[in-house]
C-alpha positions in Angstrom: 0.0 0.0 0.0 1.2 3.6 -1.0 1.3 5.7 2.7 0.4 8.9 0.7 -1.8 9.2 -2.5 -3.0 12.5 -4.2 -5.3 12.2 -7.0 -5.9 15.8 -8.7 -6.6 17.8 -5.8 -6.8 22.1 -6.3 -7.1 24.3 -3.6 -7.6 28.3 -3.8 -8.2 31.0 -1.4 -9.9 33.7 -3.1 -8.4 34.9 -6.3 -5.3 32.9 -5.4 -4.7 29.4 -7.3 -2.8 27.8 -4.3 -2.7 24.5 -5.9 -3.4 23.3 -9.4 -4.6 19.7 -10.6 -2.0 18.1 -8.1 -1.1 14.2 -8.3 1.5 12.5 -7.0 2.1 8.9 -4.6 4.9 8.3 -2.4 6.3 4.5 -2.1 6.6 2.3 1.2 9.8 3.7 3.2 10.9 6.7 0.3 12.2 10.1 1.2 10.0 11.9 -1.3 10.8 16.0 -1.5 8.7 19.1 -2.5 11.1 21.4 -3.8 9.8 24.9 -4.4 10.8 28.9 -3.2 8.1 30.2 -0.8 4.7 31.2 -1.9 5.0 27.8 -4.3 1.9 25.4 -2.4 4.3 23.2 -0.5 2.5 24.6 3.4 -1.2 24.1 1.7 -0.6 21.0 0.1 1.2 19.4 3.8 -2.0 21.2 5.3 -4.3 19.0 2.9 -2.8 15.9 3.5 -2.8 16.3 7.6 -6.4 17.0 7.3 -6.3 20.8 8.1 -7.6 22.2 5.2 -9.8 20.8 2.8 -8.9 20.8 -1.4 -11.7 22.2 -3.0 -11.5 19.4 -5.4 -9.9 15.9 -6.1 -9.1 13.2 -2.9 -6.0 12.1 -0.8 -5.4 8.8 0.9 -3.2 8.6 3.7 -1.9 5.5 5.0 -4.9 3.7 2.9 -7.6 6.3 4.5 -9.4 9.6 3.2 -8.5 12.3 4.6 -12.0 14.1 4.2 -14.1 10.5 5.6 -11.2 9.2 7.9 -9.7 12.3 9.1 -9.7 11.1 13.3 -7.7 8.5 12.2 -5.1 9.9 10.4 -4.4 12.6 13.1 -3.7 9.5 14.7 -1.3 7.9 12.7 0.9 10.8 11.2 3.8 13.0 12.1 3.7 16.6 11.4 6.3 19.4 11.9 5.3 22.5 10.6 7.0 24.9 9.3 7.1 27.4 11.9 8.4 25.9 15.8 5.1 25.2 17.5 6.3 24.0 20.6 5.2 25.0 24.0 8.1 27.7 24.6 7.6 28.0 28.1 7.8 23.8 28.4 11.1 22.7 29.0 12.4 19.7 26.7 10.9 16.7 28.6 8.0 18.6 29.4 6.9 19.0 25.6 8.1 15.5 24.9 5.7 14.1 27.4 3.3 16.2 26.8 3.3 14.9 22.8 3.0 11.4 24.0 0.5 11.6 26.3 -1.8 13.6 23.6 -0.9 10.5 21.7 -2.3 7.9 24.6 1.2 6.8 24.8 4.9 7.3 26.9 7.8 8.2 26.0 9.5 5.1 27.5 7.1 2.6 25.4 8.3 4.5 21.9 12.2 5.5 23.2 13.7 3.2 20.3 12.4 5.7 17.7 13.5 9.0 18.6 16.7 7.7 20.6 18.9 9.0 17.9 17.5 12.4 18.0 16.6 13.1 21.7 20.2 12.3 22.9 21.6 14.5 21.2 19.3 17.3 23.0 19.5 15.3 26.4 21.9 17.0 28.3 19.5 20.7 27.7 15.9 18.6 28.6 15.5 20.9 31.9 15.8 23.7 29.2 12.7 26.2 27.9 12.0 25.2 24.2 12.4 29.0 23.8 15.8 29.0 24.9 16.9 26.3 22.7 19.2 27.2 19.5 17.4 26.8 16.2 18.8 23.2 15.5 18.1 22.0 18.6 14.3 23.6 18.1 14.2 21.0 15.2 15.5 18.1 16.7 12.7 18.9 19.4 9.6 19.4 17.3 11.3 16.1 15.5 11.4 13.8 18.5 7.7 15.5 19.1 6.4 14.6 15.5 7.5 10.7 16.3 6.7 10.0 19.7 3.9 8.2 18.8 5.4 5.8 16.7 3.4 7.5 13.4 2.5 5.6 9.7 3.7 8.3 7.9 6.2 11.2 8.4 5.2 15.4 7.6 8.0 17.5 7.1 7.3 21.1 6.0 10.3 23.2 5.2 12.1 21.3 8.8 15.7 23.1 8.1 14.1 26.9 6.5 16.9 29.0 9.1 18.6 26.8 10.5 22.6 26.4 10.3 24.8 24.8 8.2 25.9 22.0 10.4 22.6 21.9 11.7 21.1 21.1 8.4 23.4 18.6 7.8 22.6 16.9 10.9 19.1 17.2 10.4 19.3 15.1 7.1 21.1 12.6 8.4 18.5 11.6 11.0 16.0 11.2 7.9 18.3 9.1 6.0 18.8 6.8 9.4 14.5 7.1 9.7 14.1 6.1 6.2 16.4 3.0 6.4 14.1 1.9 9.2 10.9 2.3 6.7 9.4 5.5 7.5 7.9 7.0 4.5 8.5 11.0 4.6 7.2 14.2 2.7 9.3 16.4 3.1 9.4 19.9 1.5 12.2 22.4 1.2 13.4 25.5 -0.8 17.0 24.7 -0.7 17.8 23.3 -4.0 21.0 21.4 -2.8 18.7 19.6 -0.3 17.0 18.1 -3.5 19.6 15.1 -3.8 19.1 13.7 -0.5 15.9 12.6 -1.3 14.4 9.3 -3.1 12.5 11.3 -5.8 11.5 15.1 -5.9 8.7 16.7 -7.4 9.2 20.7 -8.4 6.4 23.2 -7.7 6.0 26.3 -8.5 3.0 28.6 -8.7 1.1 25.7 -7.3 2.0 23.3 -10.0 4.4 20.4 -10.6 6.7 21.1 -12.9 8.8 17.9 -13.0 8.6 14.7 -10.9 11.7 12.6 -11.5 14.3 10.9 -8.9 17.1 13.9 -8.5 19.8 12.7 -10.6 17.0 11.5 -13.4 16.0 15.5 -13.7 19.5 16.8 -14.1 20.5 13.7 -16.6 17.8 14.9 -18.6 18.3 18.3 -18.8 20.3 18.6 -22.2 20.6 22.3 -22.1 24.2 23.7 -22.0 25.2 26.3 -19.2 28.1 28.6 -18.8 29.5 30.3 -16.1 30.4 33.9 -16.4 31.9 35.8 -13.8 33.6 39.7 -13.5 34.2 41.9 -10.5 31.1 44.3 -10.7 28.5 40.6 -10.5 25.8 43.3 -10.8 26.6 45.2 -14.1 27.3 41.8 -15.1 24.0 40.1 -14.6 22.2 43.4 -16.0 24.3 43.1 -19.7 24.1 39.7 -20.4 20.1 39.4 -19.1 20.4 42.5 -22.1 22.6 40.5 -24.5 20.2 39.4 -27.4 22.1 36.3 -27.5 21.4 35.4 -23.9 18.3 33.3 -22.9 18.3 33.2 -19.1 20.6 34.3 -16.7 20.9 33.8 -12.8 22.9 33.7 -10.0 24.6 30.6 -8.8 27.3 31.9 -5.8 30.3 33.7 -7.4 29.2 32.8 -10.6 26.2 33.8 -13.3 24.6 30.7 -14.4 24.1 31.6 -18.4 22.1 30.1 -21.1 22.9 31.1 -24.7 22.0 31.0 -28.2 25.5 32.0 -29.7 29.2 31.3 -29.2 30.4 32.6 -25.6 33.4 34.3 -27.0 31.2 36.9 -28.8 29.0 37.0 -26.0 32.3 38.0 -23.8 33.8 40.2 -27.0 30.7 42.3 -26.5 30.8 42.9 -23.4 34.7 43.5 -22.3 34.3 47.1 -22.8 32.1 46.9 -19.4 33.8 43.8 -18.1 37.4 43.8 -18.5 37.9 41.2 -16.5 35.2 38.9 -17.7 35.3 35.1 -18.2 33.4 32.2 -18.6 33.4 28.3 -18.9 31.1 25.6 -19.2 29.2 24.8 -15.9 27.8 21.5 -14.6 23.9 21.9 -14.7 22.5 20.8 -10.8 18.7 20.7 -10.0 18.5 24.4 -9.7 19.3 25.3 -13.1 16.7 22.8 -14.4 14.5 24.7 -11.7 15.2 28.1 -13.0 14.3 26.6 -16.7 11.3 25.2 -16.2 10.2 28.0 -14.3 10.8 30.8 -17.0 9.4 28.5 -19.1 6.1 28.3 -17.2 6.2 31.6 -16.8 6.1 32.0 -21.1 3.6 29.7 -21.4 0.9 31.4 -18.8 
């Protein structure tokens, strides 16, 4: 059985097309990731699928059940982490951890084996005010919260958004060790380098799925050639060549300018020297975010 199932479900508030004609499964014990910038449908699509808002159209199984006819269940039988920390701040550690369980009809003790990975790492500060805790330790938290209960199925909305480098890397490495044990988790994310840690990805945008594809499957496919173009003044630089009439799409990708082109890069470079003295460019390894950035702007043409 498929933990989570979405059959063409749209959801708008107002004038605002949150989600559009959605459909997607995730497999028994995968790491499935939303991948999208803010404002994309990732929040409203977790809210769907842990039974706090309704779609106004299509249906979702979870763990077998509908989430419209079966909704007490689910509630039941899932793990969510928002978003936003949503922790008692004013509880210490232990004090939200037991609170979680007992919500849950359950101990801590009965499910230790499933968050003993994560809650020893934030032990030695369980006296501690959520509040007071740093921002990785936050997550690690609301994580050992989300499985207390020994859930079916595992909710991650945007679980590293702020959090620090070495943080985030901790943080994904708990999933991996979750996943090996079974746990199928949605997870959704608008770091594009968190994109390959995941079984298969989907990218949304505008409420729409652009691509659904295992991560290395997307950038395999994605046959379009980049170059890299970098010069001291990165601002001029981005301004001329998104000008240049043999440019197609540029963007930023850290000290470099991710280009597309329809003529030789020499010329392109030629033309713009006078500017850039300094200029050069070479071809770039495309990653996930340059086949974001293209399906995107080509979404954007198309609407």
């Amino acid at each position: 059985m498929q933990p989570i199932v979405v059959n063409n479900i749209s959801k708008s508030y107002g004038n605002v097309q949150a989600l559009r004609d959605i459909s997607f499964a995730v497999e028994p014990g995968e790491l499935f990731g939303l991948i999208g910038p803010d404002g994309a449908g990732k929040s409203t699509l977790f809210r769907i699928l842990t039974t706090l808002v309704l779609a106004d159209k299509g249906n979702t199984f979870v763990n077998g059940m509908d989430v419209v006819k079966d909704y007490r269940a689910i509630r039941r039988q899932v793990g969510y982490m928002p978003g936003k920390f949503s922790l008692y701040q004013d509880l210490t550690v232990e004090e939200n951890l037991h609170f979680f369980a007992t919500i849950f009809n359950t101990t801590v003790k009965a499910n230790y084996d499933m968050i003993r990975d994560i809650y020893e790492q934030i032990a030695p500060f369980k006296d501690r005010q959520a509040g007071k805790l740093s921002g990785g330790m936050k997550q690690k938290l609301a994580l050992s919260c989300a499985l207390v209960h020994r859930p079916a199925v595992l909710f991650l909305d945007e679980p590293t958004t702020g959090v620090d480098p070495v943080s985030r890397k901790e943080f994904w490495e708990m999933l991996q060790r979750l996943r090996e044990k079974g746990m199928p988790i949605l997870v959704s994310t608008p770091y594009m380098d968190e994109a390959t840690l995941c079984d298969r990805v989907a990218l949304i945008q505008h409420g729409a799925f652009m691509q659904i594809d295992k991560p290395q499957h997307i950038v395999d496919n994605f046959q379009t050639k980049i170059w890299a173009f970098r010069a001291a003044n990165t601002f001029r630089l981005i301004r001329d060549l998104r000008a240049h009439p043999g440019v197609t799409s540029c963007f930023a990708f850290g000290e470099y300018l991710h280009v597309v082109l329809t003529t030789d890069p020499a010329s392109v470079k030629i033309d713009l020297q006078a500017h850039h003295p300094d200029i050069t460019y070479k071809p770039a390894q495309a990653g996930i975010e340059d086949v974001f950035m293209a399906l995107m702007q080509a979404q954007t043409e198309t609407s």
